[in-house]
N, C-alpha and C positions, 0 to 999 in steps of 0.2 A: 610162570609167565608163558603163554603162549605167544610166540615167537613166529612169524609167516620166514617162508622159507624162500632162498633167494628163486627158486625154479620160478614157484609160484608167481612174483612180485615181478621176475623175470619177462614171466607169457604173458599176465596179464596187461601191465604196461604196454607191449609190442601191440598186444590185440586193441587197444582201448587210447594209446595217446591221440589227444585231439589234435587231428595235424592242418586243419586251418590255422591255427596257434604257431606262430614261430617267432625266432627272435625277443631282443630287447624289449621295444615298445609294443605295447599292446594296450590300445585304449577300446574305450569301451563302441565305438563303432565293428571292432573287429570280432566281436563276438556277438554283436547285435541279433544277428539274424539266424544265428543257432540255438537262440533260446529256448525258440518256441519247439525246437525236438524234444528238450525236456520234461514238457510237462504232459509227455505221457506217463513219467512215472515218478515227475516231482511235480510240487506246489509254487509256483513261478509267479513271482510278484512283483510289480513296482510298489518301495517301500517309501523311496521318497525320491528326493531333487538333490541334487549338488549346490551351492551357490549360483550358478553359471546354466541352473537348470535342467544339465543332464542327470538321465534317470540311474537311479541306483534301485539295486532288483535284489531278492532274494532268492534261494530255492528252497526246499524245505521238504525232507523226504526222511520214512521210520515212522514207527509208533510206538517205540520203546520207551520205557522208564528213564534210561540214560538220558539227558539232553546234552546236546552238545554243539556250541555257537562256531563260528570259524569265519574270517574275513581276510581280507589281502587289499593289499596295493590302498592302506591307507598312506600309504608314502608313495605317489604317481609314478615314480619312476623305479620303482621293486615292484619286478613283477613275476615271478616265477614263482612264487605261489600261485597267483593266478592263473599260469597254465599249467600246472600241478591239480588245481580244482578241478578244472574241467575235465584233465584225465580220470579223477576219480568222478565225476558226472558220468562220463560213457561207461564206467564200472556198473554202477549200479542202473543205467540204462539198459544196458548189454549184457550181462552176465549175471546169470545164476549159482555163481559158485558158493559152496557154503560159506566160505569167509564171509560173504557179501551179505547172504540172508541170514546170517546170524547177527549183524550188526544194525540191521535196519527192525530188526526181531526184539533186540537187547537198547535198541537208540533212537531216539529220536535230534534230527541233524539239520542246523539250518544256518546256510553259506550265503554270505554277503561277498562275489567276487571279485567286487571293485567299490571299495569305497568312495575313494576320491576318483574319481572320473574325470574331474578339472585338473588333476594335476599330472594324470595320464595321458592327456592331450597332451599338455605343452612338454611331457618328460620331465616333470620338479618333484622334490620331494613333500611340499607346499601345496596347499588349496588354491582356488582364485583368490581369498583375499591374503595369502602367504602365512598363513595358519599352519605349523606341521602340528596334525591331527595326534599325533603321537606324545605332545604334547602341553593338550587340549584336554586331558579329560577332566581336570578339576573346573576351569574355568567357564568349557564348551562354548568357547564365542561360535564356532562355524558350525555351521547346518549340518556337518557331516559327524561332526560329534554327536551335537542332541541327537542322532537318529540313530546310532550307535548306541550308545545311553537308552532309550529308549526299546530296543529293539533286548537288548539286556536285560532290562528287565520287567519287560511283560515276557518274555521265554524263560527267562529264570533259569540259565543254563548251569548243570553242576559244572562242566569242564569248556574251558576258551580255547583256541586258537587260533594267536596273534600270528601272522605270516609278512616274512619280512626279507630284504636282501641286502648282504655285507657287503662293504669294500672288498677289493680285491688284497688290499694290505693284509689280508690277519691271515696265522698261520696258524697250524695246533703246536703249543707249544713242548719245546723238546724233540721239535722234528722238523725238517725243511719242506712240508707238503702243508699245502692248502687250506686253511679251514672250510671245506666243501659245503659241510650242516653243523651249523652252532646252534645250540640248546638253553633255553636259558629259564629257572623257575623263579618269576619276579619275587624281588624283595618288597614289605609290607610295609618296613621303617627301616629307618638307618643303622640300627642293630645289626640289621639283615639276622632275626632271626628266624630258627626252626621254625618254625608255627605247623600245624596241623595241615591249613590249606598249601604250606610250600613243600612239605612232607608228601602228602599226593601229589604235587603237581611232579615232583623229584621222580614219583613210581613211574607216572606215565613214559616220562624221558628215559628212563633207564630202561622200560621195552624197547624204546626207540633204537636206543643205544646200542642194544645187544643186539637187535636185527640187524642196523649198519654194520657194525663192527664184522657181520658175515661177508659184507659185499665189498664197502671201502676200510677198512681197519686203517686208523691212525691216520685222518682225514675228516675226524669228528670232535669239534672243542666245546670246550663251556662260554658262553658270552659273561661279560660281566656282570654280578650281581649287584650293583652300586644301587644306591634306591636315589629312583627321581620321580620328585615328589608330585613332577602334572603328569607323570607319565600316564599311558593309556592302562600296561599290561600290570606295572605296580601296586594303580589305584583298584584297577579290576580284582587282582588276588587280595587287597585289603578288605575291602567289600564280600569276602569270601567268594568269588568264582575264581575256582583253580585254571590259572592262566598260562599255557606253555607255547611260549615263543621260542619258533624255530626261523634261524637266522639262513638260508641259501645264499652260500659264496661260492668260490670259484675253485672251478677243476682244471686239472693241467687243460691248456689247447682250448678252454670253454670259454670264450667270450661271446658268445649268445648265451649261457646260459641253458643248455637243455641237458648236456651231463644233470648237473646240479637241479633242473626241473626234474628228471628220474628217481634222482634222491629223494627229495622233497616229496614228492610221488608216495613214493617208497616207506617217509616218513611220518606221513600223513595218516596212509590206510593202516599202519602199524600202530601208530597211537591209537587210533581211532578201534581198533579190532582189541588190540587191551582192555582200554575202557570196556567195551562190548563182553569181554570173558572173566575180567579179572572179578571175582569176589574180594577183595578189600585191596587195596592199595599205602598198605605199610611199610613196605619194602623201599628204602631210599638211599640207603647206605653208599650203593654201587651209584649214582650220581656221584658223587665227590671223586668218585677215578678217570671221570672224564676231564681231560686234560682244561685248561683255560685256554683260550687265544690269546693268540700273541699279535704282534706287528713286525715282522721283516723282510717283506715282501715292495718291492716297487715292481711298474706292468713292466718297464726295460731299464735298464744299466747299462751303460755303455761304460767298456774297461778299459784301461791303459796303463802303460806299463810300470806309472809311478800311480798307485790307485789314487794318490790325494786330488789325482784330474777326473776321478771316477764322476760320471755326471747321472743322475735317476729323474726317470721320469712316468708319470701316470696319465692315463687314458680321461679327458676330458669327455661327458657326452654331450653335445644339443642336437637340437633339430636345426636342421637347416636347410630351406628349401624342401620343407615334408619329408625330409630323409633324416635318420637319425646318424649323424656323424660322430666318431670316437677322433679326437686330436691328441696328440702327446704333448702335454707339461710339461717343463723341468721344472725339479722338485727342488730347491735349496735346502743342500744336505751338510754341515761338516763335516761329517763323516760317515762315509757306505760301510765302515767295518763293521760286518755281522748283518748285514742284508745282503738279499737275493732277490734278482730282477726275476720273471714269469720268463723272461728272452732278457738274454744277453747278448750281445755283440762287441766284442774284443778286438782294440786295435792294436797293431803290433808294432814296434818301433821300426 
């Protein structure tokens, strides 16, 4: 496996993240007007409409045999794949480095960077008509599927990816750090077996895997492989497109999220540069040593001296007033034993 090195992923990053982009929200007004940089050296398109009428765009750049599909923020309020995209846009805007023109040489690559755009507005994981698209692809009631669907398969892509962001709850398990980047090679049926297409999609992850494991080691899990049956990324790998969803959670001190957009970053041009080198992708075995996610994480705990007063609580987001507010919940918990809050504060008798 060719393996990118962290120096590399390091400079390039620094030189190319799109730093109009920041924070939580980001809907699709906020990138509106940078599109059109793009297509001097991608194919830049409105593909369709959201329910609500906002545009949904593509870009589409390579001439390669590889294809390879990628979308974000079909859940409005995951969005750090979506500023992970556009870092690799200014990649391949901006830079010549071989990684780069070996990939567009060996691929051909087309990014849908906001699906749902309605539900990026208001911050929901939901369409406008409260559709989660993630949900949707057996039945495709919302306009944001059929075009998804569609876009599938007139591209006919060998390789997907699904991009998506975790609660702040999950942990790698067997260790008290963060699940920063979960991986996940969908299941086809409820077997959850091998098949050929989960077999590849396994190789892909496990480049993945071995390039993080250089930069954050033991801050990388497996998401669960449970088969659901309308799923997007499921139905997608049953249909034979090898589909590898990567899940962006949370780094110590990251609540915007731009640690974890680096990673993702990171784990993007890594997959995508395997595909681009690898002659066959049989190799799957080392997936199964990526830890699972776990859950024992609240965003604070507040301590006392008898813990059964121990009280937890999670970060709520809305909008309010055009501003995206984070409030703290308390969580009804019988018992905190064997959780850890992100921040603690301990009261003393």
């Amino acid at each position: 496996m060719n393996i990118l090195t962290p120096d590399f992923l390091a400079s390039i990053y620094q030189k190319e993240k799109e730093s109009t982009l920041h924070g939580k929200w980001i809907t699709y007004k906020d990138f509106e007007n940078i599109l059109k940089k793009y297509e001097l050296v991608f194919d830049v398109s409105q593909i369709g409409t959201s329910e609500e009428n906002r545009p949904i765009n593509q870009l589409k750049i390579g001439k390669g045999p590889k294809k390879i599909l990628l979308w974000s923020q079909m859940h409005g309020n995951e969005s750090t794949g979506t500023k992970a995209l556009f870092d690799i846009f200014n990649c391949f805007l901006n830079s010549t480095k071989q990684e780069l023109t070996t990939i567009l040489k060996e691929c051909t690559l087309v990014f849908i960077p906001m699906l749902n755009p309605d539900g990026a507005q208001s911050y929901t994981r939901v369409n406008a008509n409260d559709i989660d698209l993630n949900r949707d692809a057996v039945d495709r009631e919302a306009k944001e599927s059929k075009l998804l669907r569609k876009i599938l398969e007139d591209f006919d892509p060998e390789f997907c990816f699904n991009l998506h962001d975790q609660r702040t709850i999950f942990n790698v398990e067997g260790t008290n750090n963060p699940a920063t980047i979960s991986f996940l090679a969908p299941s086809e049926e409820k077997t959850r077996a091998l098949t050929t297409g989960r077999k590849t999609t396994m190789n892909v992850i496990v480049a993945m895997n071995k390039m993080l494991q250089n930069i954050i080691p033991s801050f990388i899990g497996r998401y669960t492989d449970e088969f659901y049956p309308t799923a997007t990324g499921d139905n997608f790998q049953k249909l034979g497109y090898n589909t590898i969803l990567i899940e962006s959670g949370h780094y110590p001190n990251d609540y915007q999220r731009e640690e974890s957009r680096k990673f993702t970053f990171f784990s993007i041009l890594q997959g995508v540069y395997h595909i681009a080198t690898a002659s066959n992708f049989t190799d799957y075995e080392d997936y199964f040593s990526i830890p699972n996610n776990d859950k024992i994480f609240f965003d604070v705990i507040h301590r006392f001296p008898n813990s059964k007063n121990d009280v937890a609580y999670q970060y709520k987001d809305e909008i309010i007033n055009n501003k995206l507010v984070s409030k703290l919940i308390k969580i009804e918990e019988d018992s905190l034993k064997g959780k850890i809050g992100h921040n603690e504060i301990v009261f003393e008798s």
